[in-house]
N, C-alpha and C positions, 0 to 999 in steps of 0.2 A: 337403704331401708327396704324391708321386706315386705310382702304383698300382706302379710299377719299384720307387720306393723302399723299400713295403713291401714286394715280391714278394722281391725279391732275399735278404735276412736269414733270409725265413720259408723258401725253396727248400734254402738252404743249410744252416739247422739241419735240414731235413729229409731232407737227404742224411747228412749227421753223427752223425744219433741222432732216431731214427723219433719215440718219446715225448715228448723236447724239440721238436722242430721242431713237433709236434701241438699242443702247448700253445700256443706263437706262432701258429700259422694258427689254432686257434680263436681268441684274446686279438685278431688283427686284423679276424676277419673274422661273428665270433657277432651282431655287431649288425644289422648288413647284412644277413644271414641269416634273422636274425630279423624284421627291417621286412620284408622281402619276404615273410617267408612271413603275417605277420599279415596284409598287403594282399590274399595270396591266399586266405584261407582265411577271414578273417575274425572270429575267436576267440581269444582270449590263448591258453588252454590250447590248443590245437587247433596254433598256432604254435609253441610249445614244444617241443608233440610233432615237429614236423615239422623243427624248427631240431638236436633232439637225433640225431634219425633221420639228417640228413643228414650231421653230423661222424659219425656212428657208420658211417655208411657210407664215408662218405670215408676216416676211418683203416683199416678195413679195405680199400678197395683200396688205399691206400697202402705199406700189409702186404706188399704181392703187388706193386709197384710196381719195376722194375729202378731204380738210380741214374739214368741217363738219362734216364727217364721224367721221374722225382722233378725233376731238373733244369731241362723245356722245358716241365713245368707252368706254368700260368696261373690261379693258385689264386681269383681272384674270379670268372671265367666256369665254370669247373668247377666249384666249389660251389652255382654257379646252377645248373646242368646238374643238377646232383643234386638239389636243392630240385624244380627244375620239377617231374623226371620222379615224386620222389614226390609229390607235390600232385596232376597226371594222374591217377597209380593210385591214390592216398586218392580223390578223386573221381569217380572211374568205381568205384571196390569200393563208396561210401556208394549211390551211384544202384544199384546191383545190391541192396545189403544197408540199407534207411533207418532210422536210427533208431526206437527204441522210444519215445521220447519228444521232442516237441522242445526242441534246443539252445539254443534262445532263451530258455530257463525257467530253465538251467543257471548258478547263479551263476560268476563270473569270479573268478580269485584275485586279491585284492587286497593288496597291498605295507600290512601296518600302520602305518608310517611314514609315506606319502602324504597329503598334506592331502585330505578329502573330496571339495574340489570341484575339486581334478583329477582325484581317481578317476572322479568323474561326466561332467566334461566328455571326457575320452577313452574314457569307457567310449561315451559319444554318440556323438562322433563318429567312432569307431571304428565302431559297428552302423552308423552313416550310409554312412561311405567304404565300407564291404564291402559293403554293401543297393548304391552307385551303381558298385563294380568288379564287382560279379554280374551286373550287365545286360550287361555287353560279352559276347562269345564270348571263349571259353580261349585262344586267338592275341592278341588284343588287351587281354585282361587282362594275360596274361602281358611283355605287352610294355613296355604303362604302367609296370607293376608295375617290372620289371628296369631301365628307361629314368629313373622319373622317384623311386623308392624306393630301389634297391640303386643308382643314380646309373653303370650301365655303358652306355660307348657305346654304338652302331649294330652296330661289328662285331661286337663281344662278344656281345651281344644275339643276332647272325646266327646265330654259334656256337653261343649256348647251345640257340634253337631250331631249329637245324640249315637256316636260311631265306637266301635271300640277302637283303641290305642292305636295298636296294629294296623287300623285301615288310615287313621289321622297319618301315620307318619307316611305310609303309601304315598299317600293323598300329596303330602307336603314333597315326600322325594320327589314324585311323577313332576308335581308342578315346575320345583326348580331344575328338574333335567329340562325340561320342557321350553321354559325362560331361556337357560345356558343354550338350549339348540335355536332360541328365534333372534336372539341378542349376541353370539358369537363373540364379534369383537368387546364385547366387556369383560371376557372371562382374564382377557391377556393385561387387561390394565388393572385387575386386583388381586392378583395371586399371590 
């Protein structure tokens, strides 16, 4: 299914009926959402907050949203748009205000149903990917992140950080030369 194909349903229940249509753009789009923002931030809890933050902002401007608006939206680069910018200012207010304790002590919420050792293996590799997308700069995270995580093009990507084309794919090459040089031994187990 194409990104049309969901757009179209989810636009139109939300010209229709503001709470309906909210339900479908969350139900197509909270995963995405959600992978992105873990990749950014690096935290279950921490993504959560940020995945809640962003539909709650989104239905409020939606609130406030003329029908035409509502209609020439592009609901998977806009809800990037709004992930980004709050990720930015959660990250610039923690660098002004640091925690009192470090996050890293902070147990993770864990799904009681989950067999252990995949709690374990993505609790891993989760501290891993965030420890090797914190070394790039917030351009080039953010770009991997939208590019090869929430799976949106070049343009989209432009849009959401307001760059041309040309600098997104920079952005996205830099990053992943960048990974390939701090993570080494993974390039030889997926060639």
């Amino acid at each position: 299914m194409t990104e049309t194909d969901i757009r179209r349903p989810i636009v139109t229940a939300l010209t229709e009926d503001l709470d309906t249509g909210f339900v479908a753009l969350f139900d197509a789009y909270r995963d995405v959402v959600f992978s992105a923002a873990l990749r950014l931030c690096g935290r279950w809890a921490d993504a959560e907050d940020l995945t809640a933050e962003t539909f709650l902002r989104a239905y409020r401007a939606l609130a406030g949203y003329a029908p035409q608006r509502v209609e020439s939206l592009q609901p998977r680069p806009w809800l990037m748009t709004i992930l980004a910018n709050l990720w930015r200012n959660t990250a610039r207010s923690a660098a002004r205000h640091p925690p009192p304790a470090p996050l890293e002590t902070a147990p993770e919420a864990v799904d009681p149903t989950e067999p252990t050792e995949q709690v374990a293996e993505r609790s891993e590799t989760g501290r891993e990917l965030a420890a090797l997308l914190g070394e790039l700069t917030e351009e080039q995270r953010l770009a991997v992140v939208l590019r090869h995580v929430a799976d949106l093009p070049v343009a989209e990507i432009a849009a959401v950080l307001g760059a041309p084309e040309g600098t997104v794919k920079s952005h996205i090459s830099r990053g992943l030369k960048r990974l390939r040089l701090l993570y080494p031994g993974r390039n030889d187990d997926h060639r």
